[in-house]
N, C-alpha and C positions, 0 to 999 in steps of 0.2 A: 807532899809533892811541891816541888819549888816551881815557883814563876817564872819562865823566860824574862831577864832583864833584872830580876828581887834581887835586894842584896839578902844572902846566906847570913841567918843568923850562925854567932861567932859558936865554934865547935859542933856544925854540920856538917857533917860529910857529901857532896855530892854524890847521888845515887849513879853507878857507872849502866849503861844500858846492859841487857844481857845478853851473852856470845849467840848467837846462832845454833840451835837444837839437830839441824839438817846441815847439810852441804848441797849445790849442784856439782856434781864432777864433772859433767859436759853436756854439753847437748847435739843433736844429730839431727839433720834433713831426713824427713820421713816420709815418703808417698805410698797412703792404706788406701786398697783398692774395698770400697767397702760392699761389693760382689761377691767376694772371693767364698770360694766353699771352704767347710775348718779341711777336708781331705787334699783340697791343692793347697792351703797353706801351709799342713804339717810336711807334704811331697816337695815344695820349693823352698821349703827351709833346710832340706837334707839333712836333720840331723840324724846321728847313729843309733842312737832309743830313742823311745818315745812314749811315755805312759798310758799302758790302756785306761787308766780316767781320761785322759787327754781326747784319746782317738776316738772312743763313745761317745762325745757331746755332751759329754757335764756340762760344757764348760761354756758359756754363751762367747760369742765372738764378740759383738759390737753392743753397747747399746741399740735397744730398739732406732731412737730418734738418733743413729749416725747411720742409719743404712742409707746415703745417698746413692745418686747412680754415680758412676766412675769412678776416679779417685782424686784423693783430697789431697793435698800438702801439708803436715804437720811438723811442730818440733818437738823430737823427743829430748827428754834430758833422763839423767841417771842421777838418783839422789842417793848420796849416804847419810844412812838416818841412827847413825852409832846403833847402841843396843836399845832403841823406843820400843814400847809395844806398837803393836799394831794397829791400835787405834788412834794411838798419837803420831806417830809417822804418817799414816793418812791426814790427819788435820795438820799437818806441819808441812807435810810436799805442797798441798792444798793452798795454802795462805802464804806463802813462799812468793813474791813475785818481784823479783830485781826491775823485771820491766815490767811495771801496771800498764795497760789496766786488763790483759791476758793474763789469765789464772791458768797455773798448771792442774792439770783433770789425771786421775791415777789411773793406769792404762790398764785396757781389757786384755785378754786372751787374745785375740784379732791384731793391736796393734803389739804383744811383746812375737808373735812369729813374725811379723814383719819387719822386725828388729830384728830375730835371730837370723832370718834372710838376709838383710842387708849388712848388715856386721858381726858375721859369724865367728869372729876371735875375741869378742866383748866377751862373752859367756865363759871364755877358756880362761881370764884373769878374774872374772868375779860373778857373784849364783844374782842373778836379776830377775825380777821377780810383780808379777803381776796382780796387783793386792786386788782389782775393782772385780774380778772375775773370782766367784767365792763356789765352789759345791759342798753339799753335803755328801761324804764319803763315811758309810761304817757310823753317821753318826756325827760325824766330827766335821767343822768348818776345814777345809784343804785350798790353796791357790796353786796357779798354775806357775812355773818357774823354770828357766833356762841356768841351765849348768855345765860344768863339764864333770862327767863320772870316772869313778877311780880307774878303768881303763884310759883317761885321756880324753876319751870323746865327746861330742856334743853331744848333751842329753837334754830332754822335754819332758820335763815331769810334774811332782805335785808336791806342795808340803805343807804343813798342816798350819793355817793361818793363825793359832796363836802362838806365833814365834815372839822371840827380839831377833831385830834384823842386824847384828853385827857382821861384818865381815859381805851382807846381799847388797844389792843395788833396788833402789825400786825406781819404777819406770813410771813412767809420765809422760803426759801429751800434752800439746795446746796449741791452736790455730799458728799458721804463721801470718805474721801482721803483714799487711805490705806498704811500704815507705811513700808516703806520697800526699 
């Protein structure tokens, strides 16, 4: 490793840092009411299917320690994490932070229907996808996941978390700062 300020011995190449593993595509204003029951959240998201893993309560909604009362302010963003496995796209959305010293936190079940609520045409261009919220289904690890299905519509379903996330969005939360 070279020294800030060293001279480069002659025929060293400096080492270029490496591209970025993630993206963020965007990020959204989020306000989780963290009261909500999972049956008025799956009802106010309206969407057209809905996975009976989903509607049975696999699926925890919030961490225990975010059930405050009312609701909270968040930002969500949408990361592209090419084709990572799933263990590395969580430690990669994770340690992502353009703005320190807010770490983005990988979103539960609670906060992607809040998102399918609030921006219900996101899901129509790309599968986003809830990695922090995990069931065992049959056996098998499954997360919960907003899509739109081959008829068009907005669907609420599940899919089997050891993917590569090519072509999904994974979701993310983290406090919004306030300026001052």
């Amino acid at each position: 490793m070279l020294v800030p300020g060293a001279e480069k011995p002659s025929g060293v190449v400096a080492e270029e840092p490496l591209p970025p593993r993630i993206s963020l595509i965007r990020t959204f204003p989020l306000s989780v009411n963290f009261e909500m029951t999972l049956g008025d959240a799956i009802a106010s998201g309206r969407f057209s299917e809905c996975s009976q893993a989903i509607s049975t309560g696999k699926f925890p909604l919030f961490d225990s320690h975010e059930k405050a009362p009312g609701s909270v302010d968040l930002e969500a963003g949408v990361f592209d994490v090419g084709n990572l496995d799933t263990r590395t796209a969580i430690c990669e959305v994770e340690k992502f932070e353009p703005h320190p010293p807010v770490a983005w936190k990988i979103a539960r079940l609670g906060h992607l229907l809040v998102f399918g609520r609030r921006y219900p045409e996101e899901q129509l261009t790309r599968k986003i996808v809830a990695l922090r919220s995990r069931a065992e289904i049959n056996g098998a690890p499954y997360v919960p996941i907003l899509h739109k299905a081959s008829s068009g519509a907005r669907r609420l379903g599940v899919v089997i978390m050891d993917f590569e996330w090519d072509g999904a969005w994974i979701l993310a939360v983290r406090p919004v700062c306030s300026s001052g």
